[in-house]
N, C-alpha and C positions, 0 to 999 in steps of 0.2 A: 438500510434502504434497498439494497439488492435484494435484499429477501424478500419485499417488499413487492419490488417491481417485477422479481419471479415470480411471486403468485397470483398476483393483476395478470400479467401476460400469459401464463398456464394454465391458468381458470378463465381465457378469454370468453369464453360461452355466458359463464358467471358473470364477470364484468359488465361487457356488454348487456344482458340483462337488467342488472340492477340501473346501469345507467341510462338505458331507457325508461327504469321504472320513478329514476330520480327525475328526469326531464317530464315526462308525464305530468309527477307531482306537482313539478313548476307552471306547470302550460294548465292544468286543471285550478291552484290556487289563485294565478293570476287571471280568470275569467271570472265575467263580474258575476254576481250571483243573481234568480235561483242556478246552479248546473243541473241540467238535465241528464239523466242517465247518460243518451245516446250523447251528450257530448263528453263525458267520462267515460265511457268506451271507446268514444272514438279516439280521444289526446290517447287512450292506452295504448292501442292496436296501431298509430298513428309511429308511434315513439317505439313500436317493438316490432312494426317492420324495418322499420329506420336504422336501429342498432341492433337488435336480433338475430336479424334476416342480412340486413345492408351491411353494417360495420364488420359485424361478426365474419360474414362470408367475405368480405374484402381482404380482412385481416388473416381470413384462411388461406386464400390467394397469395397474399405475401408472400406468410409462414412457407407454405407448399412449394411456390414458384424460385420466390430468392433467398430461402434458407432451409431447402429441404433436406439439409441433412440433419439439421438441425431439427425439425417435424418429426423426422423419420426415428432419429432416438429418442424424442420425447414418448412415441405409440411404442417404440420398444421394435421397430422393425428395422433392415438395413434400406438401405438410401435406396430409391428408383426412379430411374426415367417417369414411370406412371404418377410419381407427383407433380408433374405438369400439368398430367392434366387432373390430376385429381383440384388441384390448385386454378385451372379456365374452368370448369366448373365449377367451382366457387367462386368465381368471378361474375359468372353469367349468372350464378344467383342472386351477387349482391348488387348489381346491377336492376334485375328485379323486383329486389326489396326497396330498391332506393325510389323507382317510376311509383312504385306500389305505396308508396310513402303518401303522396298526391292522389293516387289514382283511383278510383272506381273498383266494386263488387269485384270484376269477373278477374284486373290483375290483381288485387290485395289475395283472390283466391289462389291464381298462378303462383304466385309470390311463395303463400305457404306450404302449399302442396310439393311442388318441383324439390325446395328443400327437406320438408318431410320425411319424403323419400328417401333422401342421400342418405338423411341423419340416422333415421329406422334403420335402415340397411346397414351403415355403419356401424350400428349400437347393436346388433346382432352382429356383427363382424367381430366386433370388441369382445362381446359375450363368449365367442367360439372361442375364438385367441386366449380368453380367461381359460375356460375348460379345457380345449386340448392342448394347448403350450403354457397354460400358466404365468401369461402375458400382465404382469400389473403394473407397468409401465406406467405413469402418469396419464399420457394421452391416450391410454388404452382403458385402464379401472379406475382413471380419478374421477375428475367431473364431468367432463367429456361425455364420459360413459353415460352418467346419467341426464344430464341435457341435451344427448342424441334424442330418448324420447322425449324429455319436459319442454324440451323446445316445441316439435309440433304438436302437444299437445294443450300446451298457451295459448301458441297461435291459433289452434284452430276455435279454441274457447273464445276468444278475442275475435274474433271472424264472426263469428254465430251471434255474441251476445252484440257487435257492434250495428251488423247486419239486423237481428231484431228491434233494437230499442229505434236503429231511424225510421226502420216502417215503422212504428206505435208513435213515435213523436215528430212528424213533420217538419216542427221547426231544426230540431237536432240539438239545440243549444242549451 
């Protein structure tokens, strides 16, 4: 069971994902039929800024703020002051994804962008750390690494296709 709930908890990106993609499912089966596309992008986009963006980045905030030594050996780096705030900015994302949950175009946009950012950055962070110190740390080359980019790049598929289908179908549903 500890194994268990170390690789839930180390793969939170993963996690979190999938469990947005599980709640989707639920909220797309139980709408009555026909579903229209745009309401099937929307429960996606809906559910994965919520856990994605929202859970994922609060749970960073934790990690960072009240167990960052604990963070800090999982990337493979030693402990710093700067996971505070690496950790309020993840807060203030998930904070964003959470408004963004409910909210309109312009913040679901804010929402995925601001984080984007962090994560690209990061995920080139992680990359150098590979090459020049041979960093494969878990939170550095496991999954991390790769859902630095597959995260904004979900999102921002989710954004476009969710944004499309409700201009072509008015009702949305």
């Amino acid at each position: 069971m500890a194994t268990l709930i170390y690789i839930v908890l180390g793969n939170f990106t993963v996690t979190f994902f999938v469990i947005g993609l599980a709640v989707s499912a639920v909220a797309i089966a139980h709408h009555p039929a026909p579903r229209r596309r745009a309401f099937v992008y929307e429960a996606l986009l809906r559910w994965f800024l919520f856990f994605s963006i929202g859970a994922s980045m609060l749970y960073n905030f934790v990690a960072h703020v009240f167990f960052g030594e604990m963070a800090a050996r999982m990337i493979g780096w030693a402990d710093s002051p700067f996971q505070v705030e690496v950790g309020l900015a993840s807060l203030g994302f998930a904070v964003v994804g959470f408004i963004a949950f409910r909210g309109g175009w312009q913040v679901r946009l804010a929402a995925i962008v601001g984080p984007a950012c962090f994560l690209v950055g990061a995920g080139v962070g992680h990359l150098y750390q590979i090459a020049k110190t041979h960093n494969m740390a878990p939170g550095n080359a496991g999954s991390i690494l790769y859902t630095d980019f597959l995260i904004p790049l979900v999102g921002f598929m989710l954004l476009w296709l969710a944004h499309r289908s409700a201009r072509e179908s008015p009702r949305g549903g």
